[in-house]
ZAMARGU-4260 file (C-alpha; in steps of 0.2 Angstrom, whole numbers, plus 5000, padded with zeros to 4 digits):
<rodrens>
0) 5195/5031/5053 | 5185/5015/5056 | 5189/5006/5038 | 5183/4988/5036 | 5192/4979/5024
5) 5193/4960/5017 | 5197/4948/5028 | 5219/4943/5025 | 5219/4960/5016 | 5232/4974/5025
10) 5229/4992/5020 | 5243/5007/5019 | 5245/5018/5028 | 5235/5012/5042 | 5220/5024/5043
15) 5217/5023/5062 | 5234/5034/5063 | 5227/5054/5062 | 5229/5059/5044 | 5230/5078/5037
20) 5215/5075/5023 | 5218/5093/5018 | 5222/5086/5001 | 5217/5068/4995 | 5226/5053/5003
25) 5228/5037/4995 | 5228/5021/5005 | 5233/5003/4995 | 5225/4989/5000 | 5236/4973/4998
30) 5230/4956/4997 | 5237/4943/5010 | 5250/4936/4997 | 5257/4953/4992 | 5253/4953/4973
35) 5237/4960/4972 | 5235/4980/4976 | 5222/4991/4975 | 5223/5011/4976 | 5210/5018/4983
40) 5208/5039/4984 | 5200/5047/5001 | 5196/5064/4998 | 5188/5074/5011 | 5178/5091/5011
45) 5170/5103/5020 | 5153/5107/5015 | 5151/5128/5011 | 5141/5137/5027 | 5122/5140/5023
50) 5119/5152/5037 | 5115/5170/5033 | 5114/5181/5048 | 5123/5197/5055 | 5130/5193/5073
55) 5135/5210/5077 | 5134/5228/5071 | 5144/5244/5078 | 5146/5262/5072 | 5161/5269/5082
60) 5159/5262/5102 | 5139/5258/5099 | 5134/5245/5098 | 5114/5241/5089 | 5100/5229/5095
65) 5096/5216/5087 | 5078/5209/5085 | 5077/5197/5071 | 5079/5206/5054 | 5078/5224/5061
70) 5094/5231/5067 | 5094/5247/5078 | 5108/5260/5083 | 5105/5273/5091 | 5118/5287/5090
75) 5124/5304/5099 | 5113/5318/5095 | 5125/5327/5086 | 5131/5312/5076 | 5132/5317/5058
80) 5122/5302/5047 | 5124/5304/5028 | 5142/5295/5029 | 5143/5283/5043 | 5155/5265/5041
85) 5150/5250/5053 | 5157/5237/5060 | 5150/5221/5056 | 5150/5201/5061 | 5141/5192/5050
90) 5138/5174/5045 | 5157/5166/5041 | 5160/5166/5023 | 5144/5172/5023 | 5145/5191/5011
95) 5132/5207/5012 | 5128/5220/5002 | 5128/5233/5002 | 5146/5234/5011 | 5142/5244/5027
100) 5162/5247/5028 | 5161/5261/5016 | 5153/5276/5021 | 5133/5274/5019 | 5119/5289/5019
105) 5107/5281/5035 | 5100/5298/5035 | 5083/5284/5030 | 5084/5265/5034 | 5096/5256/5023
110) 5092/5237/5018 | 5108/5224/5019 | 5105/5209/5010 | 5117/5193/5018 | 5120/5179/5007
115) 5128/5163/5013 | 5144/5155/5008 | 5133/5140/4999 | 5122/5155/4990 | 5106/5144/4996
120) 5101/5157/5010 | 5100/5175/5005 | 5092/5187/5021 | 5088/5206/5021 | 5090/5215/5037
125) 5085/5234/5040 | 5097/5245/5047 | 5091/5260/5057 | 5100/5274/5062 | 5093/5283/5076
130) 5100/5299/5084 | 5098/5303/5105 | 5081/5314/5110 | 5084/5324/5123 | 5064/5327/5127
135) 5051/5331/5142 | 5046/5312/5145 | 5033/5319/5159 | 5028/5336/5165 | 5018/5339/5185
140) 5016/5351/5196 | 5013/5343/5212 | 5000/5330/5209 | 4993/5339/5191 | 5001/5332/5177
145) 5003/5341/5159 | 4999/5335/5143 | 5012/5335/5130 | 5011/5333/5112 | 5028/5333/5105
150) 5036/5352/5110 | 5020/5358/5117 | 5016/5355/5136 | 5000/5362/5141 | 4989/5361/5158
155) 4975/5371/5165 | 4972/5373/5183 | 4955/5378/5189 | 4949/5397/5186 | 4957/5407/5200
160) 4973/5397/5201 | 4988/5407/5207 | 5001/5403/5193 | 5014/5417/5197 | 5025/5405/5208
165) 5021/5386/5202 | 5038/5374/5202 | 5038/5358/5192
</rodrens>
């Protein structure tokens, strides 16, 4: 520490030595004839983290994206979703609630509210819990393409068209 102190005064124990100010430390500060002292106490603390923020989130080996306040996973189609625990970095010392360790139905998105150590910061986050498609993204024969509305893929070729034999 850089401690100014009278002039002829001493201080002990010498503060430019590295202390451990886990807990307080007292220094005495002696004048240059040796009979006056003066205790003085130097506590030191760490202030409480103010950030509020989920770093990561995994269910099993996925991992979600992350943009901003809106968390996606998506999961393997045959993933079951009404019980699902998660894996989750937040904010150190931060706490959320819900606690997405315990089995949570995502079966709709579930809203986790993150409040910091210091409790001055309190953040939502929306957790969606997608499941794979496995769909038609496109649909052509030769240079014709189909239109496709969710399971239905329609096209129409010209009246006389030979559709007996057509290959996608």
């Amino acid at each position: 520490a850089d401690v100014k102190i009278s002039d002829k005064a001493s201080i002990s124990p010498d503060p430019s030595n590295a202390t451990d100010y886990t807990n307080a430390v007292d220094f005495t500060i002696t004048s240059e004839d040796g009979k006056t002292k003066t205790k003085y106490k130097v506590t030191v603390t760490i202030a409480k983290n103010d950030k509020a923020e989920i770093l990561s989130w995994k269910i099993g080996d996925k991992a979600a994206n992350n943009t901003g306040t809106d968390i996606n996973i998506t999961l393997p189609f045959d993933t079951g979703i009404t019980a699902l625990k998660a894996d989750v970095e937040i904010s150190p010392k931060a706490n959320i609630n819900p606690i997405p360790s315990n089995a949570i139905d995502y079966t709709n998105a579930v809203d986790f509210t993150i409040t910091s150590e210091d409790g001055t910061v309190r953040k939502k986050y929306k957790v969606t819990v997608l499941k794979e498609k496995f769909e038609i993204l496109s649909w052509k024969f030769g240079n014709k393409a189909a239109n496709i509305t969710g399971t239905d893929i329609k096209i129409t070729y010209p009246f006389g068209t030979d559709i007996t034999n057509l290959s996608a």
